[in-house]
N, C-alpha and C positions, 0 to 999 in steps of 0.2 A: 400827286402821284406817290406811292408808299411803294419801297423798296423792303421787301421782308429778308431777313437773315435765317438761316437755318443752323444751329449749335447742333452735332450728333456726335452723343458721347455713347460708345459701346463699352458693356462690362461684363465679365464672367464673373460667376459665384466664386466666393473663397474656399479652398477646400478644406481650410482649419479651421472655418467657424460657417453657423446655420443661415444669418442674414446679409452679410457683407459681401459688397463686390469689389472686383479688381478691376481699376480701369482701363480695359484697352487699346484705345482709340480715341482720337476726337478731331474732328475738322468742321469748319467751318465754308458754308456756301452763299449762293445769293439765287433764289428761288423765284416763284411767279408766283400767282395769285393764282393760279388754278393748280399750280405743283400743291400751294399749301391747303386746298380746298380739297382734294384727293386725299392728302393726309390726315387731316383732320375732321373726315366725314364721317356724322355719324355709321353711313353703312361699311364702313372701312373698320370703324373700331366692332360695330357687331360680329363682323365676319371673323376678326381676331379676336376675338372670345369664345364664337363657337368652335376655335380650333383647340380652345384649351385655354391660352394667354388669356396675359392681364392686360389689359387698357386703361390712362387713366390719366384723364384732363384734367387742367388746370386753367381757368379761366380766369381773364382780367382784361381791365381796359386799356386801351390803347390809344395813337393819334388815329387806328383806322375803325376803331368802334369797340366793345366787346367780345374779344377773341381770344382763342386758345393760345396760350404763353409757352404751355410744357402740354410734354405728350409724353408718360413712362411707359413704354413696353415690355412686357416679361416674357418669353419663352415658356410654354406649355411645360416645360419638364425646368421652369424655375435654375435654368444654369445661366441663359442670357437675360443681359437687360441692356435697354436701348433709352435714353434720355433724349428729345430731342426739343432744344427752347429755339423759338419763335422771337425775335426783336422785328419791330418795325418803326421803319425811319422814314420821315416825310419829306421829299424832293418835291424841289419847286420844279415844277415845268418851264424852260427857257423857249422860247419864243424867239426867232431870227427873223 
């Protein structure tokens, strides 16, 4: 059984310089396997593209296969970004 973690760092643009961000927020969750399959589908990042945004996977391997690690999201008008890393941890199934 693989227990996925969800890292979600929010950040707004700096208003004294062109590329850098300020960061927000960040917390930290414990997700499913279909929360993280919604997130990281491809027709989830198309649809956030054709609004404008950026999308933009990171992929690596894992104990649960070949999967997305990072997901950076940018904001159509480039003020927000959204970082969100993926760990996955392998729990044994206990048996009673």
């Amino acid at each position: 059984m693989v227990q996925i973690i969800l890292t979600e760092t929010k950040s707004v643009k700096n208003p004294n310089t062109k590329t850098t961000y300020i960061i927000e927020s960040k917390e930290t969750t414990t997700i499913t396997q279909k929360q993280y399959l919604n997130i990281v589908s491809d027709d989830t990042c198309k649809w956030f593209r054709r609004l404008g945004g950026s999308e933009t996977k990171t992929m690596d391997y894992t104990c649960n296969g070949y999967k997305c690690t990072k997901l950076v999201s940018v904001s159509p008008n480039k003020q927000n970004k959204t970082i969100r890393e993926f760990q996955f941890n392998w729990i044994e199934a206990q048996n009673n």
